[in-house]
Structures are given as C-alpha cells and as structure tokens.
Kinemage of the C-alpha trace (Angstrom):
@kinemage 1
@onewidth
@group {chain A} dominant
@subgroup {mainchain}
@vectorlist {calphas} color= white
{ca unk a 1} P 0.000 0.000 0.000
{ca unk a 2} L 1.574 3.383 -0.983
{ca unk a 3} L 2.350 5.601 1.849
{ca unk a 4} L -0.142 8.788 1.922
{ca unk a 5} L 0.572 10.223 5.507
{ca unk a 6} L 3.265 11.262 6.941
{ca unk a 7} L 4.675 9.996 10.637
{ca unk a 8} L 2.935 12.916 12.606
{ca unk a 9} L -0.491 12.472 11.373
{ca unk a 10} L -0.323 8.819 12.089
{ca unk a 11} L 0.549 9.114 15.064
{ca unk a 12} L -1.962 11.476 16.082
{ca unk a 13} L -4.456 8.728 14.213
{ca unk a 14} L -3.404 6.069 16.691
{ca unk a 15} L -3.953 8.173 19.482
{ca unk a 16} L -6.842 9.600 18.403
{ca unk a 17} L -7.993 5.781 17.535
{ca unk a 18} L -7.086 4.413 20.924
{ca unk a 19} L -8.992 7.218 22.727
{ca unk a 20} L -12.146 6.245 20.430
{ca unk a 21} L -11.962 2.447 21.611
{ca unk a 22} L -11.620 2.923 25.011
{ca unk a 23} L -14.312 6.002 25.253
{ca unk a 24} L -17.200 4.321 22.788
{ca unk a 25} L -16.318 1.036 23.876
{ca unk a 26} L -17.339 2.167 27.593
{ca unk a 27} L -20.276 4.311 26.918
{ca unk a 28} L -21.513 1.169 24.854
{ca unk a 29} L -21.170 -1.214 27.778
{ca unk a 30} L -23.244 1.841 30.336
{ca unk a 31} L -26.125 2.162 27.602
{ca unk a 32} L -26.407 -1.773 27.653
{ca unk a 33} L -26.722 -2.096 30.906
{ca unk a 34} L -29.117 1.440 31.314
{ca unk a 35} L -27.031 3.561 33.048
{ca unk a 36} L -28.920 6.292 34.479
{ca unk a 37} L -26.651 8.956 34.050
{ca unk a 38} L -27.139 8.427 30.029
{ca unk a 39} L -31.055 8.680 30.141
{ca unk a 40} L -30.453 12.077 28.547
{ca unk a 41} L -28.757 10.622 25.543
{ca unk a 42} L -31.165 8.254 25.020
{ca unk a 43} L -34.077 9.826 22.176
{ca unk a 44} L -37.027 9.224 24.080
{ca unk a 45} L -39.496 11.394 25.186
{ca unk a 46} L -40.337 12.074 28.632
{ca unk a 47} L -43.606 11.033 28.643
{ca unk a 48} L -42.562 7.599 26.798
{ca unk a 49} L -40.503 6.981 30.093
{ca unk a 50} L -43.176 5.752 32.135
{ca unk a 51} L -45.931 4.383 29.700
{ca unk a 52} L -44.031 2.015 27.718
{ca unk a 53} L -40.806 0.760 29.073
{ca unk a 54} L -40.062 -1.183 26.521
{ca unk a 55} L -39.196 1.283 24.170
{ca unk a 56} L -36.831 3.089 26.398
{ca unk a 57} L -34.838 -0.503 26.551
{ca unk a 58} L -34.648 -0.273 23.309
{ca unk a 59} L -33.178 3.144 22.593
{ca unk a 60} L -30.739 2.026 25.322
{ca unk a 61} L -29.987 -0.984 23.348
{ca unk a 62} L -29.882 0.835 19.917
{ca unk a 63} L -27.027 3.556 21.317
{ca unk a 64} L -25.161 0.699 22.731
{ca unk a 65} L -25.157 -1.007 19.751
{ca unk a 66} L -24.805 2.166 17.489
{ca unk a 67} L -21.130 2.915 20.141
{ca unk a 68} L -19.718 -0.718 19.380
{ca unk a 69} L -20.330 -0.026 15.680
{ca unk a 70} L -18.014 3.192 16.020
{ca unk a 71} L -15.592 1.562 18.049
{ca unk a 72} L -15.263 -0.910 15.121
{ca unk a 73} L -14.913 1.719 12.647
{ca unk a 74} L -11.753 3.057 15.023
{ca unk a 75} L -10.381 -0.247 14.946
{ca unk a 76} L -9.875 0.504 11.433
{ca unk a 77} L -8.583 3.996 11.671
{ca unk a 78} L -6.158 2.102 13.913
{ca unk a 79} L -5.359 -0.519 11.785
{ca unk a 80} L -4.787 2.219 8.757
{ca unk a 81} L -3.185 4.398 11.078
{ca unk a 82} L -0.820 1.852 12.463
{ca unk a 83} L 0.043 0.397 9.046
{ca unk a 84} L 0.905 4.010 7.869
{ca unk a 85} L 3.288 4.733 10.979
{ca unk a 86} L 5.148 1.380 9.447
{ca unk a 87} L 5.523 2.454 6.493
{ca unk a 88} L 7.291 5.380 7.848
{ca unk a 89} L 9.632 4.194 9.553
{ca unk a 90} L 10.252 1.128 7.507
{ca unk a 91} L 14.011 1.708 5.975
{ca unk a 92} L 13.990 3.323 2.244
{ca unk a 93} L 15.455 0.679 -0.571
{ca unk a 94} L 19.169 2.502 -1.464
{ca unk a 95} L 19.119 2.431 -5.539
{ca unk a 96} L 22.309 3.357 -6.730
{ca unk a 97} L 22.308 5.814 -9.374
C-alpha cells in the first residue's frame, strides 16, 4: 500500500484511535446495561418513560449497539493508522544511481 501520511499524522491517528476504543467502547457497555446517568442521551421522550418501558430498553440498546459499531470503525482507523506509521519508519530501498 503506498504511503499517503506522513509519521505525525499517524501518530496522532493512533492516538486519536485508541482514545475512540476505550471512550465508545465504555459508553456502549453503560447504555447496555441502562445507566442512568445516560437517560439524557437516550431519544425518548419524557412522557414515553413511564408508559411504555419497553421502548426506552430499546433506545438504550440501539445507542449501545450504534457505540460498538463506532468503536469498530476506530479499529480501522487504527489498523490504517498503524500500518501508515510502518511504512514510515520502515528503511527506504538505497538504488544506486
């Protein structure tokens, strides 16, 4: 694969990647088990809340499942980002002129 970042911007990819994992992976694991503190995240009215129940475990369920699904997309960037930062550093061929 041809090279098409430089070292810095890698870098900052796999960092920026990592933080992504960690960060959607956890806010995917409090919306599936109904954290509280998220019930404002969660796109359900108010009045929804208390007359059917069901739909507010699945909103719950749908953000949990719509964070896993971006941490899976930053897997990638991580995976691009990493393969970049190898091709970086990886030693240039010498071709004698």
């Amino acid at each position: 694969m041809k090279r098409f970042c430089g070292p810095t911007l890698s870098t900052c990819g796999i960092i920026m990647s990592v933080w992504g994992i960690i960060q959607l992976a956890i806010m995917g694991a409090l919306f599936h088990v109904r954290s509280v503190n998220l019930v404002e995240d969660v796109s359900v009215s108010e009045e929804d809340f208390a007359l059917h129940p069901d739909l507010v475990d699945s909103a719950y369920k749908q953000q949990a499942y719509n964070c896993w699904v971006c941490a899976g997309i930053y897997v990638l960037l991580l995976a691009l980002s990493a393969q970049q930062m190898w091709l970086n550093i990886k030693p240039k061929p010498y071709i004698a002129a």
